[in-house]
C-alpha positions in Angstrom: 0.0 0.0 0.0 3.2 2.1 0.9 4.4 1.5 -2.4 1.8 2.2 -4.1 0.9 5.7 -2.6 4.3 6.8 -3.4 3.3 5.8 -7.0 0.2 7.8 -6.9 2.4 10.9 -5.5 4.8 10.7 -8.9 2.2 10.5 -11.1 0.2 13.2 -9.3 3.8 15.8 -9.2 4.5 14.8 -12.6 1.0 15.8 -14.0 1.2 19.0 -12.4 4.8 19.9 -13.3 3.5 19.4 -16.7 0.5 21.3 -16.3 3.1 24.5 -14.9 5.0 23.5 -18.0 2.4 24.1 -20.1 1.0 27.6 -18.9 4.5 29.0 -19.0 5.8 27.6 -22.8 2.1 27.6 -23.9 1.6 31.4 -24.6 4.8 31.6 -26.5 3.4 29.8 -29.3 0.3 31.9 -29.1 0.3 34.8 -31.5 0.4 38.4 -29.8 -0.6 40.1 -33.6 -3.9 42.4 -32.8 -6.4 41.5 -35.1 -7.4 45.1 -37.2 -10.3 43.4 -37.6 -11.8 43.5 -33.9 -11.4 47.2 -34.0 -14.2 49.8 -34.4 -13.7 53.1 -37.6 -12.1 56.2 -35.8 -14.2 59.5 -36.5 -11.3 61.7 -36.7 -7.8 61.8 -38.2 -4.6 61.1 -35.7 -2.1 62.8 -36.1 0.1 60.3 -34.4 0.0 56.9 -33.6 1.0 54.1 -31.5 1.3 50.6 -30.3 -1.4 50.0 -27.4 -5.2 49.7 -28.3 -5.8 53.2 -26.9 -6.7 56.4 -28.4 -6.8 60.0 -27.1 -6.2 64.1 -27.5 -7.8 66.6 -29.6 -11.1 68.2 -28.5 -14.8 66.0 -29.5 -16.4 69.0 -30.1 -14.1 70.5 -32.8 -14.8 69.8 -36.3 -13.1 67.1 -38.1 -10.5 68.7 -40.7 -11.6 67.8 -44.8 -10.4 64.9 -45.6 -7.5 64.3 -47.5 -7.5 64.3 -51.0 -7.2 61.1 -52.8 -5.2 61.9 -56.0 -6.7 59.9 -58.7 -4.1 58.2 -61.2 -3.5 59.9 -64.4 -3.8 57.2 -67.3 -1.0 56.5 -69.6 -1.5 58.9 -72.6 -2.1 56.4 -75.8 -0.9 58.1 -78.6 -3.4 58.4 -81.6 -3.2 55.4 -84.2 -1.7 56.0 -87.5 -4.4 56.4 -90.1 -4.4 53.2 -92.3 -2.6 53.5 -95.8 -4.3 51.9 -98.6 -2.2 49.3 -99.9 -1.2 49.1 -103.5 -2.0 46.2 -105.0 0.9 43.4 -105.3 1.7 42.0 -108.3 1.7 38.2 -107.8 4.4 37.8 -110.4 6.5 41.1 -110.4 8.0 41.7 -114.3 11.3 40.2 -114.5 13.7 42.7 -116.3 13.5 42.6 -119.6 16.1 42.9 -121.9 15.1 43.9 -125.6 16.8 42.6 -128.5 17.8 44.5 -131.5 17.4 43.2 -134.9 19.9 43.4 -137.1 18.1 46.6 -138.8 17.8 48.0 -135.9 20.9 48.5 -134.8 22.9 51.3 -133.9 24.8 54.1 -136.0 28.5 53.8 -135.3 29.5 56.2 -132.8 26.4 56.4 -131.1 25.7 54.9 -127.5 23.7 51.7 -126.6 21.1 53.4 -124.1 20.1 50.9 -122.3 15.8 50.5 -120.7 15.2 48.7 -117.9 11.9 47.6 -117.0 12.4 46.3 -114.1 9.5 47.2 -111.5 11.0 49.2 -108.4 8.9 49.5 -105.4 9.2 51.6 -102.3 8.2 49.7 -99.0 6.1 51.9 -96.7 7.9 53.5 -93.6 8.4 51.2 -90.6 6.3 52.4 -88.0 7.9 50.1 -84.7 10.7 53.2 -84.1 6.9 55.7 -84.1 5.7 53.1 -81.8 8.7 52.9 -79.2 8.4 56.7 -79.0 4.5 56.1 -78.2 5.4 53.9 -75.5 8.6 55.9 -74.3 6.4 58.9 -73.8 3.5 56.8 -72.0 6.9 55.6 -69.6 7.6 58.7 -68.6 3.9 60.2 -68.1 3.4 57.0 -65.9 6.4 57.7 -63.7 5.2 61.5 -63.5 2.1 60.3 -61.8 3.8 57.9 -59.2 6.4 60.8 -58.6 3.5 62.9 -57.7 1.6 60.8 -55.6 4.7 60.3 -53.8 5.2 64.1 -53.6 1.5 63.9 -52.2 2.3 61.6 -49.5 5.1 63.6 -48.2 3.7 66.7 -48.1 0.6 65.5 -46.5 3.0 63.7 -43.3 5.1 66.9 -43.2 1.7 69.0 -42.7 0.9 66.4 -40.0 3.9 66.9 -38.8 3.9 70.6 -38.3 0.1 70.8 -36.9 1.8 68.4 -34.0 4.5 70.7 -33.4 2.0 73.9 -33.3 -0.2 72.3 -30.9 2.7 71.2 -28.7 3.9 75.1 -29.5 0.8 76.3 -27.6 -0.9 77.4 -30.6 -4.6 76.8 -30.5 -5.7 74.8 -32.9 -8.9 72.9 -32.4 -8.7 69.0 -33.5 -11.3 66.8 -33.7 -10.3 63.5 -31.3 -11.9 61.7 -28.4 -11.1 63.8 -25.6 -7.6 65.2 -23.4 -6.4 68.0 -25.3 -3.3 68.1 -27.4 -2.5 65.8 -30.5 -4.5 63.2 -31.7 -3.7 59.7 -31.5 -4.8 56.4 -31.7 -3.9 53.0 -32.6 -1.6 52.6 -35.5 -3.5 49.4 -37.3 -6.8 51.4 -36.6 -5.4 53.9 -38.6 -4.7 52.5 -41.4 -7.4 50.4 -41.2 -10.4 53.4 -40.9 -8.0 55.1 -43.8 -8.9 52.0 -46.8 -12.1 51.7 -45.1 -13.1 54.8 -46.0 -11.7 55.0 -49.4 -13.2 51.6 -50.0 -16.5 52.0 -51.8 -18.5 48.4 -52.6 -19.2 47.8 -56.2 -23.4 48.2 -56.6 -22.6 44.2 -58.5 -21.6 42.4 -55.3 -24.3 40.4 -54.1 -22.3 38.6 -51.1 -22.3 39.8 -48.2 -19.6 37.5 -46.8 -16.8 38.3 -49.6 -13.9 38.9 -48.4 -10.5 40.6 -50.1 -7.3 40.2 -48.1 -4.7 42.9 -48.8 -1.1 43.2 -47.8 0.1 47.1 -47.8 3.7 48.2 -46.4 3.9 51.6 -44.7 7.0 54.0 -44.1 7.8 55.2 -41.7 6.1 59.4 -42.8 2.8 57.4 -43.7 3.5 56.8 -47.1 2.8 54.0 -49.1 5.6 52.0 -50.2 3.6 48.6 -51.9 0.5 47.4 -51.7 -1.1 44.2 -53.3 -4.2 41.7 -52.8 -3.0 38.3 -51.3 -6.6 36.8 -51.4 -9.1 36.9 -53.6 -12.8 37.1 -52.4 -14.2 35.2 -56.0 -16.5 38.5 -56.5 -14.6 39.8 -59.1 -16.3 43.1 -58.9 -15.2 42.7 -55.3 -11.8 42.8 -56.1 -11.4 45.3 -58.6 -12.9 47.8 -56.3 -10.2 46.6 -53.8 -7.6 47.3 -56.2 -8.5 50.5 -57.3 -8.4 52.0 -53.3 -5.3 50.3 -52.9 -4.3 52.1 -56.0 -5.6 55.3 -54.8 -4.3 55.6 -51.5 -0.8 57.1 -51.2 -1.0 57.8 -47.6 -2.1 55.9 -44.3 -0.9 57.2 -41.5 2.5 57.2 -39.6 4.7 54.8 -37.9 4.5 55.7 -34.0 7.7 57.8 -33.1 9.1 54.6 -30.8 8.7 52.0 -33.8 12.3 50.7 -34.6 11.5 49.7 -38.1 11.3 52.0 -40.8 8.4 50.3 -42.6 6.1 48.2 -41.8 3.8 45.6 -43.6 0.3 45.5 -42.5 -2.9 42.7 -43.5 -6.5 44.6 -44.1 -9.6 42.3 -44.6 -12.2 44.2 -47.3 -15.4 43.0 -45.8 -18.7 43.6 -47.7 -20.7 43.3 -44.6 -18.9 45.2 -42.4 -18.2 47.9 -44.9 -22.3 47.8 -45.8 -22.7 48.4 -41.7 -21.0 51.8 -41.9 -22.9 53.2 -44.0 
């Protein structure tokens, strides 16, 4: 019976050393990543983010700012198309050249010159238009990257004049910004952000007819807001869906900044297009 208690005892210690074992390895394998997806639209614009799930400064009662443009991309310019030629009819068997012979009375006076005929057809090809067309396409390069250098102008611009509204407030200058409450600059969550940023540049397509679609984007943000890459990862099988998805992610050039303790300098972020929960917003 002795022995047998002892037993007991070992199996009993070992259980619960596992059990401690468990609840102190266990939360390591547990992901700490907040889900955007749990958090509610902000109502105002921060002016800096961070970190925590908290949100705070600015004055409730002040009036939210305009929102900030969304520059629209220019499209490639398409030069016209070259009028079509009318072309000449081929002759399926072109003349060979032909060389006449003289008869014997008709030969030349001595001293004169043999002028010689040919009648050999001579053709002029039309012009090549590929070097026309690798000018069209040069040009169409260069407005493209015009438009991307502008919305990148955009984007800086728009996280410098965040920037300087944060250091006038701080300055003691009284400027009255919307945000929930505390005075001072406001801030909020830096996933929230972004996420109330797309979702209100997002409109649904009047086609999608599912409620449940869902488009999963991936979107990597520097450190000033701007951003760097953005692409879908997951389609929702609306294809309406999705190109409405592509074209905010097109359209947005800014999201909002990194908070000032964040080590990185960018930083890659998931958003979930929802039909539902955009439809709920209103």
């Amino acid at each position: 019976m002795e022995r047998l208690q002892k037993k007991c005892f070992i199996a009993s210690a070992g259980a619960h050393l596992l059990l401690a074992l468990i609840l102190v390895v266990g939360p390591a394998f547990i992901s700490t990543k907040t889900k955007s997806d749990d958090m509610p639209i902000l109502d105002f614009v921060p002016m800096k983010t961070v970190d925590a799930l908290i949100s705070g400064g600015g004055n409730p009662n002040a009036k939210s700012p305009p929102a900030a443009p969304i520059p629209q991309p220019q499209p490639p310019v398409t030069p016209p198309a070259p009028s079509p030629q009318p072309e000449k009819a081929k002759d399926p068997d072109p003349p060979k050249e032909v060389v006449k012979e003289l008869k014997p009375e008709e030969s030349l006076e001595p001293g004169k010159k043999k002028v010689e005929i040919s009648t050999k057809l001579v053709s002029r090809s039309h012009e090549d238009n590929s070097e026309a067309k690798a000018r069209a396409d040069e040009k169409a390069r260069q407005e493209a990257a015009k438009a991307a250098d502008a919305r990148r102008r955009l984007a800086h611009q728009l996280g410098q004049m965040a920037n300087r509204i944060g250091d006038e407030v701080s300055g003691g200058t009284t400027i009255e910004l919307k945000g929930p409450g505390g005075g001072g600059i406001p801030y909020a969550n830096f996933l929230q952000a972004v996420k109330t940023r797309y979702a209100n540049a997002w409109v649904v397509p009047d086609g999608a007819t599912d409620d449940q679609a869902t488009t999963v984007a991936s979107v990597t943000i520097a450190r000033d807001g701007s951003v760097v890459s953005s692409h879908i990862v997951r389609r929702s099988g609306d294809a309406a869906v999705d190109q409405s998805v592509q074209a905010t992610l097109d359209r947005v050039t800014f999201a909002a900044p990194l908070p000032d303790d964040a080590k990185e300098n960018q930083r890659t972020v998931t958003i979930n297009f929802n039909v539902r929960a955009k439809r709920l917003l209103g």
